[in-house]
N, C-alpha and C positions, 0 to 999 in steps of 0.2 A: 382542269388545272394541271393535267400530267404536260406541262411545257419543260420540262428537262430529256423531254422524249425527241424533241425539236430542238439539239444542241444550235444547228446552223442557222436557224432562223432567227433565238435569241443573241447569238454571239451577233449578227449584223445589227440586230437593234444597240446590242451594248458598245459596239463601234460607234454608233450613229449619236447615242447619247454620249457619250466620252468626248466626240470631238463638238457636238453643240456647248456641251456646259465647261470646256476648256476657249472655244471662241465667248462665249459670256461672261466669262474671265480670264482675261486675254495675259494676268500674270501668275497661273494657276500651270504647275508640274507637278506630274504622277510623282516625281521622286526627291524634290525641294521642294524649299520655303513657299509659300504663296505671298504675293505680293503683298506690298502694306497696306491694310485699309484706311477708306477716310477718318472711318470712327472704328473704336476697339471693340471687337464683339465680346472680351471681357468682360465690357460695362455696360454694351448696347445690345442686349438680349430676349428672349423673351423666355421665360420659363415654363417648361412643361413639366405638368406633374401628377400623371396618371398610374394609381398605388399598381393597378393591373398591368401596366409595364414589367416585374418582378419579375424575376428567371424563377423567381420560388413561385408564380400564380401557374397551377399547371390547367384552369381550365380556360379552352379555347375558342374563342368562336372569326366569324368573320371580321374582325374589326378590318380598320382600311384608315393610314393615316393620311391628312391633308398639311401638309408644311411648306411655310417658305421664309426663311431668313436664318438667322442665327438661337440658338435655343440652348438651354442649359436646362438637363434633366436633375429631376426629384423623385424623390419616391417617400412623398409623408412629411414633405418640408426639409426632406437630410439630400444631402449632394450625391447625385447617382451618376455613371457612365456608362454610354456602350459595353456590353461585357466583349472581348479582342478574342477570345477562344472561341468553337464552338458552341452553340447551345441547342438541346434538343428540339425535337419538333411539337409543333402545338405544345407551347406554352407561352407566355408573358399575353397571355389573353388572343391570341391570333393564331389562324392554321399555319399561318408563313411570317415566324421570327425570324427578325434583321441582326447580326453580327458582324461588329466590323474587324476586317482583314487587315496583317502591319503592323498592330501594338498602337499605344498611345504615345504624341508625344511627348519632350518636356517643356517647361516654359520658354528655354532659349530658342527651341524649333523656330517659337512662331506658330502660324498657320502652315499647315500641311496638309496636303492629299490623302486618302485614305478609300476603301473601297468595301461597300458593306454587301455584306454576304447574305444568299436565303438559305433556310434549311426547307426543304422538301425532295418529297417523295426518295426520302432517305441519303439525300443527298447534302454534304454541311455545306457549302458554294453553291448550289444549282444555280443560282442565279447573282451576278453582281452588278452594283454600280456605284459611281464616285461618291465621296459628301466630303468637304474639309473640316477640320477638325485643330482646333488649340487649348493647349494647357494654360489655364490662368494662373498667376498668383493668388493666392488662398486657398491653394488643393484643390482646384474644381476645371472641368471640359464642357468647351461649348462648342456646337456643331452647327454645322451650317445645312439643313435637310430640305431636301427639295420633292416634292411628291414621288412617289415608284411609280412603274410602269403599271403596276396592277396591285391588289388588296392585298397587305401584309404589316406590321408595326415593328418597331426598335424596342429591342428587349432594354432593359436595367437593371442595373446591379447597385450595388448599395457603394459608395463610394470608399476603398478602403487600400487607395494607393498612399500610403503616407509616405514609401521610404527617398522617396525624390527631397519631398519637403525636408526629411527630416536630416539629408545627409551633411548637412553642412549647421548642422544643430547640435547643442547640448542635449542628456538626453529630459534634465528636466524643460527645455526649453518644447521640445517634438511634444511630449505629455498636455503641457500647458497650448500646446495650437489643437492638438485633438480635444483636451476636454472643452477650449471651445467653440470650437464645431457642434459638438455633442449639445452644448448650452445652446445653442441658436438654433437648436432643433423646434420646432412651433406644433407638431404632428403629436394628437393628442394619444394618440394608438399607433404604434408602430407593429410588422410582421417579427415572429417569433426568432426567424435568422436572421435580422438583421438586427435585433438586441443583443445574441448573443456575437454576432460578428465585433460590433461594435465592444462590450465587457471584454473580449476576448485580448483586442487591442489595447483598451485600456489598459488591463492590465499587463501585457508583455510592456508597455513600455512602462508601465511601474517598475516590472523587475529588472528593467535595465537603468533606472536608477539605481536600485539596489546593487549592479553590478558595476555600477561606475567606479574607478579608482578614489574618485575623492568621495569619501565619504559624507553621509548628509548629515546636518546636527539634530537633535532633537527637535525643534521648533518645525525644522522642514521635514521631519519626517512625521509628523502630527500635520503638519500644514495638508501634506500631499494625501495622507490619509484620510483627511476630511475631503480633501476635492473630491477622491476617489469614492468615499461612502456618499455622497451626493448626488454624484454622476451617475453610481450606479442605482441608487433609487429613484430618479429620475427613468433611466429604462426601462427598471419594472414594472414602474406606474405604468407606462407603454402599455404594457402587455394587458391590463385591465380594462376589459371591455363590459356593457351593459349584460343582465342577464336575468328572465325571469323566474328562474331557478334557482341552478346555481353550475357554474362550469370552473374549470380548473387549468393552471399553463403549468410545467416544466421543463427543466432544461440540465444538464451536465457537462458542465466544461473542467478542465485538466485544470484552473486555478478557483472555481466556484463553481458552486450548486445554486437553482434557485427552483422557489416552489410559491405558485401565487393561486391563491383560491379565492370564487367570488360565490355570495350569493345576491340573490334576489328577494323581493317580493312574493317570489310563490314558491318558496324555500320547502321543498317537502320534509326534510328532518330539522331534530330539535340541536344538534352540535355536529360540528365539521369531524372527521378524522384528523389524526395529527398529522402535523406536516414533518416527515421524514427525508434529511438527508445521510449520508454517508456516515456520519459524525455529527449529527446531532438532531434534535428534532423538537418541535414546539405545541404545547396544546392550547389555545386560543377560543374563546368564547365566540366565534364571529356571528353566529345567529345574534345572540343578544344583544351583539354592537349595531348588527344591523336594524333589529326592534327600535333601537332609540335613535334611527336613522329617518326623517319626513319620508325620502325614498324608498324606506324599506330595506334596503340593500348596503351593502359594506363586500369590503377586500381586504384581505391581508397579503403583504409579498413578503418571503422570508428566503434570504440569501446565507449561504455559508462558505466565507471563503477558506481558500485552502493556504492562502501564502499573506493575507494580510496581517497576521502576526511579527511578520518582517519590518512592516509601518509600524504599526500600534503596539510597541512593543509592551513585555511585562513590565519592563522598568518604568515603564509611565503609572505604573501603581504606587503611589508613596508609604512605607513601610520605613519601619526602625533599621538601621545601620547594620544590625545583626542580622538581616534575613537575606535572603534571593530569594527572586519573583521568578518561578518557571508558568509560562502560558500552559496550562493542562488541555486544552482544546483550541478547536477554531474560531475563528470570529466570526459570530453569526449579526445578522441587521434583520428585525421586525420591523415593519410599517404597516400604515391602514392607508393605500392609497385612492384618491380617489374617494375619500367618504368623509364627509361632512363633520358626525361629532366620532369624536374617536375618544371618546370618554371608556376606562373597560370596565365592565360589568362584573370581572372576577380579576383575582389574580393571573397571571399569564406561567406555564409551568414550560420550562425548556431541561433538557435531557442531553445531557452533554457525554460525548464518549472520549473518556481517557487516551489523548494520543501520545505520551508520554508515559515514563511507569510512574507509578504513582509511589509517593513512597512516605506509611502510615505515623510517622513524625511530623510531619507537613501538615500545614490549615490551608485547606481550601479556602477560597472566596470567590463569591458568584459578582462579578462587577460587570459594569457599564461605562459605557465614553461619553465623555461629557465635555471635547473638540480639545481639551488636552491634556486628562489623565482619567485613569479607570479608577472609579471611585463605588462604593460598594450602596448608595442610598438606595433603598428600597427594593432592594435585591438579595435575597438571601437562601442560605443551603437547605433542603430537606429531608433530602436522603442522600448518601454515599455508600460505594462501596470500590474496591480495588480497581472496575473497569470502567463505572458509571456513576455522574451526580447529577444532583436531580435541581434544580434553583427555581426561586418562585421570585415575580418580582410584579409592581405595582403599576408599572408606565415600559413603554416602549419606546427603545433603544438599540443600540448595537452592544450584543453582550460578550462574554468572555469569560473563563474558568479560569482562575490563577492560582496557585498554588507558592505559598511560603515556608521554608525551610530556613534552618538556622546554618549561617555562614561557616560556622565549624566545622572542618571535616570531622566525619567520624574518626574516634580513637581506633588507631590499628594496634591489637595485641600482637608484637613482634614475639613474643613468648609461644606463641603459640601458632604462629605461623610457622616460627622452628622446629615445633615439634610435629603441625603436619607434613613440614618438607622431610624429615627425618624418617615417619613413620613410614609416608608414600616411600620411602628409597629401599628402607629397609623389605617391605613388602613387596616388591620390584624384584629385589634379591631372592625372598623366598618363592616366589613366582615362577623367576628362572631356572633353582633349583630345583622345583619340582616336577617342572618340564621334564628336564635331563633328569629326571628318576623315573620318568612316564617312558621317556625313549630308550634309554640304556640301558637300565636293568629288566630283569625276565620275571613276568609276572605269570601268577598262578591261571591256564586256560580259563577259570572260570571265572575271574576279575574282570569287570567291564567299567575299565576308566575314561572311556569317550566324554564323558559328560564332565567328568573333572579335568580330561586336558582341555577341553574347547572352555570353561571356566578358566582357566589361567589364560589362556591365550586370551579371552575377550577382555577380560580385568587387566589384564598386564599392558596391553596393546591401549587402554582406554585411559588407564591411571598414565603412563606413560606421552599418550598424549597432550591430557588436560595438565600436566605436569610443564610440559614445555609451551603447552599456548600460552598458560597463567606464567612461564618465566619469560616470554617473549611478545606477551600484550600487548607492548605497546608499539611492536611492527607487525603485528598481525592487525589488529581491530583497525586501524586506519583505510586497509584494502578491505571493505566489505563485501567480497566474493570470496577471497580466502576465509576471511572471517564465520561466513554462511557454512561453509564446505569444513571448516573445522568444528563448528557445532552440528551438522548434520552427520558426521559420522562421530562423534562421540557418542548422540543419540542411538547412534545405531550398536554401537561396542559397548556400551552402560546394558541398552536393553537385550541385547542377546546375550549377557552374562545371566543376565536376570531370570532369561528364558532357559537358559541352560541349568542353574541352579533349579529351577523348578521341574524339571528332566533329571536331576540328580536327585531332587526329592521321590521323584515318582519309582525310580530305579530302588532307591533304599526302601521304599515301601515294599517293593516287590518281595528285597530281600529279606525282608525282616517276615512277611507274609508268609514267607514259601523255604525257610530257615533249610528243609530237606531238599528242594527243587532249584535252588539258584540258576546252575547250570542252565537247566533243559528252557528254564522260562524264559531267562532273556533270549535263548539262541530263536525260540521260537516266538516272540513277539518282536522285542526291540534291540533288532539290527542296527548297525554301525548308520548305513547309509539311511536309515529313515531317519534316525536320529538328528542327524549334520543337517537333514530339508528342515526339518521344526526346528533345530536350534536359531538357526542363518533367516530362514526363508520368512517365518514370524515377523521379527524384529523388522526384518528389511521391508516388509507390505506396512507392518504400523512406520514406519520412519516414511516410507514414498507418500501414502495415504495423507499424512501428516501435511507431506508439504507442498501435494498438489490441492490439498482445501487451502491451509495457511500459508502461500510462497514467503511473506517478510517474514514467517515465524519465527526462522532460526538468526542467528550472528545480534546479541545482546553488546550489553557494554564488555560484558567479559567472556565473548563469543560463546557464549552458550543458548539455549532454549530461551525467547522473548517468554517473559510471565504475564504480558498484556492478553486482553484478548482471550485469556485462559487457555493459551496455548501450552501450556506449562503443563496440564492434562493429558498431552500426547505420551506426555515421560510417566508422569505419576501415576494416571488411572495406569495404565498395565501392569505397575511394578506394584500397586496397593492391590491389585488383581493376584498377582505372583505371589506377595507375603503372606497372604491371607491363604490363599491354598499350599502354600508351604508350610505355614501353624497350621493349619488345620492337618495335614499328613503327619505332620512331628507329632499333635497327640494323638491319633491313632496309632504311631506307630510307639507312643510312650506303652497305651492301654497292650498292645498287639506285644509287646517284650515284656511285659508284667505278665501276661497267659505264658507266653514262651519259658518263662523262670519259672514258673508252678510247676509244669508239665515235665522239666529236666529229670534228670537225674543226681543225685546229688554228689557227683564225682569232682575231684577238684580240678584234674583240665580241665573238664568241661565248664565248670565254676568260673574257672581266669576266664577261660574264650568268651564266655556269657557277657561274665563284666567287662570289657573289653569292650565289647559292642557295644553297650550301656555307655561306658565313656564314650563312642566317636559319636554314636545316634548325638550326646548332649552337646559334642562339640557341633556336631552338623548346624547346631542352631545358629553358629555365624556361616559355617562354610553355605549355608542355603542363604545368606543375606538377612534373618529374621532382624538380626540387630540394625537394620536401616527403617524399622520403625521408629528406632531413636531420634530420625532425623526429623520427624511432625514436631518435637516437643524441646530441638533445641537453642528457641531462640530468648526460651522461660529460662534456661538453666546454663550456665557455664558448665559446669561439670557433666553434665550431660551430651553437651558439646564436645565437652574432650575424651569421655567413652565413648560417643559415636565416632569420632576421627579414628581412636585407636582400633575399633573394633573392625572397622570396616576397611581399613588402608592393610588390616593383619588376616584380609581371609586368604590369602596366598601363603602365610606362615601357618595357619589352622589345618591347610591342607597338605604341606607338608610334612606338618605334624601326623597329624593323622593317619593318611595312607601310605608315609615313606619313612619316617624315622620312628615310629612306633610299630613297623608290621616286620614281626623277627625274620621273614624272608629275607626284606631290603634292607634291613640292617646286617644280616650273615653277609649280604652283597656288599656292601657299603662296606665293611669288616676285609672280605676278600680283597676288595680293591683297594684298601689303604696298607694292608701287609702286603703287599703284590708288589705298589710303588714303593714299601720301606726295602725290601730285598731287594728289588730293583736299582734301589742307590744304593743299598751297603754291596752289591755285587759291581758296581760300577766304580763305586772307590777305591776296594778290591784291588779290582785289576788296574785302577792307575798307583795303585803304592807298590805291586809289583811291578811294575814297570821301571817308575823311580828307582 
């Protein structure tokens, strides 16, 4: 069979046959029309329709085809063609598949000339020769094939050139020619790529309904969504094949999932696994459906689309005037195809995951399509909770998670939204002044304020931020890359404050531990530059880790951390991590300054210094964050609500309390530098009135 070894021998045979089967057809060119025929080989055909023609069949043997006239390929009863590309070797059931060379082409062509290709001996042409070829009306190619020189078959593909057809169509008109094609499929079992090829379509050209200018009404977008759930369970019965077991199909496409499971007669287990997709999942009795089956046997096919919510909308749920219907999940469709009583032996339980945030005001309802509204019969909620509901229902359908909410927007307290813009500004202010007390003034060698300047910088830099996203929301959240990227680094400025606060606890432990050693200890533990890798380097491994598990997790309605999904954990678990070893350091170091007071002497500097420290240890308790405990418990309380805003938008004002305007150093400083500029301008008017 190595005849690509013999280029010159074959090229005279394929001369030889080129000018025989153009004298046979004396109005036949390589590069036009072919003459008119007597009769249309549109209509005068004969059909070939061998499933092991597929480009998907990859096992090979010697087949050897015999043809002569006009033919129109199948593959399972559906409209197949030549595939025009290459195709590899040994496959479509033969060592030497046939490809043809040129494209296909349209109806106006006519008959044309065309030249089909072998693949061997690694070769995609090693050998050609002529065949004509015409496009019908109704989307299908028939060929005119005449035996090969030697044993080889014509591959097929699943027929899935529509956009010729469809170019001079509306888009619901292109839809309605495809779905029926689809309908006059006869093939009781179809291959697994050529169901999803086929749903694939279907659906793109649903969604170009969907993107058409005029929009559809109700009636037609219920209309279209029943064709579509039709169509598509139709394919997946396809996929359902006999079994004396039990065997199982799936599949994954960018618009639907689908999961079909069979068993048999000699079913070794007593219930199936659940069938799992992406977003949702079903648990189904199917052994028992199949007991009360003559055959023994039953299937179930369970689809979950990803964009049919766009057809079947919420609003097709009938509710009181007061409410909105948000779809909580995808649209899933159960069926028993292919099985005789489909009566169910239990209830059917489906598991639906929240693709929306849920929001605990709202009633769920577990519904079903019933061809023109989701109506809740014999379908009902079990269990719920923030990311998952659980629904049980009696009969099989295509289901849906809906969720209702009262049309009122919530009350906005402008009271209090004035007084956190107020607070955050004010706190802004002491932030910044405390900075410039951190850089300007001369602090005692033995003071180690790292950990309180990188505290105002990460708080300042953060509040600062989430200040101007919340004043400019609404040209932020529209770009959802901005969007992303301003809640990913708030993440990160929130929780390296956090981290840092918990590096300022750990430092005041030390100093309260070691009241006689301050100095020596920190120079000999904790350094400047270790300190800066854990406060930064922390933060930024939990915020990347974050978002290379969960990429949508960040940019919210209010470009913050997504609460779905329990991504909202990325923030919370570290900083309930942080408060928790922050209290727990504040009482030891309560117990550890109760010994320290025993121990004193009873002098009275010593006395103030003592209490002094007593006071900032109690203030540390906001400057370390403890009071963002408050924030678990303040959706019970108003008031609690507005001690945690005050308390927490003021730990830049605690801090500068604390280590700048309470420590007589920086106040001597502060002191110097405000008589410095008052002589400064009494000597400067000085000398302009002598001047005068």
């Amino acid at each position: 069979m190595a005849f690509c070894l013999h280029e010159g021998f074959f090229k005279v045979q394929a001369i030889i046959s080129v000018v025989l089967y153009v004298l046979a057809s004396a109005t036949v060119t390589q590069e036009t029309t072919i003459g008119v025929h007597p009769t249309d080989p549109c209509y005068t055909y004969t059909e070939l329709d061998d499933p092991w023609r597929n480009i998907s069949e990859t096992q090979s043997s010697q087949t050897c085809g015999t043809w002569s006239g006009w033919y129109r390929l199948l593959i399972n009863g559906l409209s197949a063609y030549i595939p025009d590309m290459c195709v590899e070797d040994f496959i479509c059931g033969s060592y030497v598949p046939l490809w043809i060379r040129g494209g296909h082409p349209t109806v106006t062509d006519g008959v044309v000339a065309r030249n089909v290709c072998t693949h061997w001996n690694d070769s995609c042409c090693c050998y050609q020769f002529p065949i004509a070829v015409k496009a019908c009306p109704g989307n299908y190619f028939v060929y005119e094939l005449n035996d090969p020189i030697f044993c080889s078959a014509h591959c097929t593909d699943i027929n899935v050139i529509l956009q010729e057809s469809c170019t001079n169509q509306t888009p619901e008109e292109c839809l309605e020619d495809l779905l029926e094609q689809i309908d006059s499929i006869t093939a009781e079992v179809l291959p697994l790529n050529t169901v999803t090829s086929l749903l694939n379509m279907v659906l793109e050209a649903t969604e170009k309904i969907l993107e058409s200018p005029q929009s559809a009404s109700q009636t037609e977008l219920a209309y279209y969504g029943n064709r579509v759930l039709k169509t598509s369970e139709k394919l997946i019965s396809s996929l359902v094949k006999p079994t004396k077991t039990s065997a199982n199909v799936s599949f994954t496409l960018s618009s639907v999932e689908g999961r079909v499971f069979m068993v048999g007669p000699h079913v070794t287990f007593d219930e199936i696994p659940p069938l799992i997709t992406s977003n949702s999942s079903v648990d189904i009795d199917l052994v028992g459906i199949a007991k009360n089956n003559n055959e023994k046997s039953a299937a179930v096919g369970f689809m979950s689309y990803i964009t049919m919510e766009n057809l079947l909308k919420a609003d097709f749920f009938n509710t009181t005037n007061n409410t909105i219907n948000t779809m909580m999940s995808t649209v899933i469709s159960v069926t028993l195809p292919k099985t005789t009583n489909t009566k169910l032996t239990k209830p059917v339980n489906f598991t639906f995951r929240h693709i929306r945030k849920f929001d605990p005001s709202g009633s769920l309802s577990c519904v079903y399509w019933n061809s023109s509204e989701w109506i809740v019969d014999g379908c009902s909620v079990i269990n719920t909770n923030s990311i998952f509901t659980v629904c049980s229902c009696v009969h099989l359908s295509t289901f849906a998670l809906i969720m209702q909410t009262s049309s009122r927007p919530p009350k906005s307290n402008s009271m209090l939204d004035l007084l956190n813009l107020m607070c955050v500004i004010v706190g802004l202010l002491f932030f910044i002044l405390a900075l410039l007390t951190f850089a300007l003034c001369q602090w005692s060698p033995g003071v180690n304020n790292v950990a309180r300047i990188n505290i105002c910088i990460s708080l300042l830099l953060a509040h600062l931020l989430f200040l101007l996203t919340q004043l400019l929301l609404s040209r932020i959240h529209p770009k959802p890359v901005l969007c992303k990227v301003m809640a990913g680094l708030l993440h990160f400025l929130f929780l390296s404050g956090f981290v840092w606060m918990l590096i300022e606890a750990v430092l005041l432990f030390i100093c309260v531990k070691n009241l006689s050693q301050i100095r020596s200890k920190k120079r000999e533990v904790l350094n400047s530059g270790f300190l800066c890798v854990i406060g930064y380097v922390v933060a930024l491994v939990v915020v990347g880790v974050s978002a290379a598990v969960v990429p949508n997790g960040f940019g919210s309605e209010r470009c913050w951390i997504k609460t779905d999904e329990g991504f909202i954990w990325s923030f919370l678990g570290p900083v309930c991590v942080i408060l928790s070893l922050n209290m727990i350091l504040m009482i030891i170091i309560g117990f550890s300054l109760n010994s320290t007071l025993m121990k004193l002497n009873a002098e009275v500097s010593q006395l103030k210094q003592t209490r002094i420290m007593v006071f900032k240890t109690i203030s540390q308790f906001v400057v370390l964050g403890c009071s963002w405990i408050l924030g678990f418990f303040t959706e019970s309380s108003e008031v609690l609500e507005i001690i945690f805003l005050i308390l927490n938008s003021q730990q830049g004002t605690f801090i500068f309390l604390i280590y700048c305007f309470f420590n007589n150093e920086i106040r001597q400083q502060y002191w110097k530098c405000f008589t410095s500029l008052c002589s400064r301008r009494k000597t400067n008017e000085g000398t302009k009135n002598a001047k005068d």
